[in-house]
N, C-alpha and C positions, 0 to 999 in steps of 0.2 A: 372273746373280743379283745383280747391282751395280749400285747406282743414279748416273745420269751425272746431273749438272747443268749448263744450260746458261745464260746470262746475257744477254737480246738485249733488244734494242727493238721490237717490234712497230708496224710503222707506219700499215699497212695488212695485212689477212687474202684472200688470193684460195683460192678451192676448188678453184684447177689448181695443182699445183704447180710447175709448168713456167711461171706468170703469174710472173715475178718482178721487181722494179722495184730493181735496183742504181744506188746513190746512188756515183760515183766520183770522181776528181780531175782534173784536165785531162791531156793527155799528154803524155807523156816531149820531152825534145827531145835525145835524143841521136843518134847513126848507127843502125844495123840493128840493135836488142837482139839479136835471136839471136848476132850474130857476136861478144859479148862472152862467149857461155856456150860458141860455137864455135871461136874460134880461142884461139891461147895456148896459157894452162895454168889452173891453178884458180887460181894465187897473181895471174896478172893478171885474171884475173873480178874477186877481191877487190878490186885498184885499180883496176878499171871505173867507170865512174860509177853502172852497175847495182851494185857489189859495195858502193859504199858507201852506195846506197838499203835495199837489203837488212840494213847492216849500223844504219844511223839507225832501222830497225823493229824490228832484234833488241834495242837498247839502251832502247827506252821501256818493255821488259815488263808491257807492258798486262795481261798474265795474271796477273799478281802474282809471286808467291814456288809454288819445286816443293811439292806437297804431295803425300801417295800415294793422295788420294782426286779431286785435280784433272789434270786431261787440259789441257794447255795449248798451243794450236791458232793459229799465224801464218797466216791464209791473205793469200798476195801478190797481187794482182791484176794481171794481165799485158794487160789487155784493151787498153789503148792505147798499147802500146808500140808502136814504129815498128820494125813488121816486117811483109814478106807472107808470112809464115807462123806465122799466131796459133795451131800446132797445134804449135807447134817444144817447146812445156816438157814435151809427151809423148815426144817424142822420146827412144829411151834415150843415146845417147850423152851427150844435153843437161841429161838427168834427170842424170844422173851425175856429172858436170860440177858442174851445181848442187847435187846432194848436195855435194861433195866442196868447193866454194867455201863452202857455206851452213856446214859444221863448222870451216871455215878462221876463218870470221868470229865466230862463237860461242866457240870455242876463245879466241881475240884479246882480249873483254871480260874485264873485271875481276873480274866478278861469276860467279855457279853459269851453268847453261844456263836463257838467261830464258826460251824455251819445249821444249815437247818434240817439237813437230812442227813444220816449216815446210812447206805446204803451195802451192806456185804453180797458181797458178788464171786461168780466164780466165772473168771475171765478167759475168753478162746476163741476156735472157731464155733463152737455153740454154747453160747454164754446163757448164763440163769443170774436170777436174781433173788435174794430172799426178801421177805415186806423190807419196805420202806423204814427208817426208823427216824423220826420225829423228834428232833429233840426238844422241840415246843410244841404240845401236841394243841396249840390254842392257837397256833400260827395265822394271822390273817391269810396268809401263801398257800394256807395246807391245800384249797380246794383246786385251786389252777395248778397249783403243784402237784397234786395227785393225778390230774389229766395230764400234763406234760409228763410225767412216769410213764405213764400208760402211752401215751401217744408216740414217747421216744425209745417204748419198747424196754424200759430199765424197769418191769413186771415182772419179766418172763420168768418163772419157777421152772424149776425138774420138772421133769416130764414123772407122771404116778408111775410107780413100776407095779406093776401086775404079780404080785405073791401067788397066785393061784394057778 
């Protein structure tokens, strides 16, 4: 019974929703992204070269300022990271990790929490998403905010692959 607002550019309109034309940036040149959310600990994610891309995004607060009627939404795009396994930010141990680096680095800034969700995504014509990541997990937002996830389709995991 609560109305969301969303703020986009429309650049083109397709009637599949699955047609989708993501505009990105060239990619990473660092070693195996994964092994920065894998090995260590969170506090060396943080001084990863991933931990301080992540943290150059949380500091522009593109979303503006928390308000209790704005839902304020980081999706990271993971799509050209240099790793063979672009399904790894589903991963729970990695989801975790990155939770747990992503509040590391939030917490660090000067400022309030400049968004409420960081969301890693692998962005394309078939996009996924890994969980949501909370950075107030006490959020009064968190409940119409996890239906507005779901409902705008920023859910969507890897498909399971079948080992067998």
């Amino acid at each position: 019974n609560k109305n969301w607002f969303v703020e986009i550019k429309i650049l083109e309109i397709h009637n599949n929703r699955n047609d989708r034309l993501i505009i990105s940036s060239s990619p990473t040149k660092s070693t195996d992204t994964r092994l920065h959310f894998e090995c260590g600990t969170a506090e060396s994610t943080v001084k990863s070269v991933w931990g301080q891309k992540i943290k150059n995004k949380l500091k522009k607060r593109q979303c503006g300022s928390p308000a209790p009627d704005r839902l304020r939404i980081l999706v990271m795009d993971f799509c050209l990271a240099d790793t063979g396994w672009p399904d790894f930010i589903c991963w729970p141990e990695i989801n975790k990790r990155m939770a747990h680096a992503v509040k590391l680095i939030a917490g660090s800034l000067d400022t309030p929490l400049p968004y409420d969700v960081f969301l890693p995504a692998q962005l394309g014509l078939n996009s996924y998403f890994a969980p949501a990541i909370w950075l107030d997990p006490n959020s009064k937002l968190r409940p119409e905010g996890d239906a507005f996830l779901e409902s705008a389709g920023l859910d969507i995991s890897f498909p399971m692959q079948n080992d067998g």
